[in-house]
matplotlib code that plots the C-alpha trace (Angstrom):
import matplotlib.pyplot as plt

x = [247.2, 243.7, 240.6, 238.1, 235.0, 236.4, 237.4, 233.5, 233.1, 235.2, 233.9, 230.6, 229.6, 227.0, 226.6, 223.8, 222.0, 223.8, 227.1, 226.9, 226.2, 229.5, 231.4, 230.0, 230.5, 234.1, 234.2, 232.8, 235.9, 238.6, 237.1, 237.0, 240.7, 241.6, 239.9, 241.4, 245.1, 244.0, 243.3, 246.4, 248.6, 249.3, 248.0, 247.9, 246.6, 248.9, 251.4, 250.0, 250.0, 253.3, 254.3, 252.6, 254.1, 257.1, 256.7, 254.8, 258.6, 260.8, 258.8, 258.6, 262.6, 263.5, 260.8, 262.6, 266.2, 265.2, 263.7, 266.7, 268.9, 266.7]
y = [88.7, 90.7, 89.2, 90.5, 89.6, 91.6, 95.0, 94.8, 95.7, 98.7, 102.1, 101.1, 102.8, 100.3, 96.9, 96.0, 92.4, 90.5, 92.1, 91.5, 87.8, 87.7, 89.2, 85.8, 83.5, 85.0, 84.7, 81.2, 80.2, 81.9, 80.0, 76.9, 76.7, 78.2, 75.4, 72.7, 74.1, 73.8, 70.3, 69.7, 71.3, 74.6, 78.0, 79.7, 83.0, 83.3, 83.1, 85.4, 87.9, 87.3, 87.6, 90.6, 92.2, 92.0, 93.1, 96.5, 96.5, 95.9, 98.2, 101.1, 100.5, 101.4, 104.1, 105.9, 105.1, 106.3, 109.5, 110.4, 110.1, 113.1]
z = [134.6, 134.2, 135.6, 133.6, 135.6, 138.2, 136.0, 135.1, 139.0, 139.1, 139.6, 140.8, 144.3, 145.2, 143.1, 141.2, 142.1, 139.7, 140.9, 144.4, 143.0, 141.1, 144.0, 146.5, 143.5, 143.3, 147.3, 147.7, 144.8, 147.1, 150.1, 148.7, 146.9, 150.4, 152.1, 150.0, 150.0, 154.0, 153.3, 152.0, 154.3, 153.1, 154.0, 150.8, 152.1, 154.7, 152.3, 149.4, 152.7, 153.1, 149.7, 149.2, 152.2, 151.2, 147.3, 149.4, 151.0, 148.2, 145.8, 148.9, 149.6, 145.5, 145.1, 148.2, 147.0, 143.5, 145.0, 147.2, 144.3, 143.1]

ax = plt.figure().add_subplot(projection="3d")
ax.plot(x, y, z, "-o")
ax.set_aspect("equal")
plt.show()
């Protein structure tokens, strides 16, 4: 999935007024879904950590196998 309002922030060294507004609007929407899974008993981020830890594993573990079969 792409986020387009985000690839609009790429490559910019220093953001530009109405970027650094996107970038809090786009932080106070991750704070408050964060909050509400909170609310409901579920730590979302802790688990998108997680998750992504151990995609960083898998994905490290096959690139090495697939380069020692070199």
């Amino acid at each position: 999935m792409r986020f387009g309002y985000l690839s609009k922030l790429t490559g910019t060294k220093t953001p530009t007024s109405i970027e650094r507004g996107a970038i809090e609007a786009i932080k106070g929407r991750w704070r408050s879904a964060m909050a509400q899974a909170l609310i409901a008993g579920k730590d979302l981020e802790r688990e998108l950590i997680d998750y992504m830890a151990i995609q960083c594993c898998a994905l490290w573990r096959s690139n090495s196998r697939m380069s020692a079969s070199w």
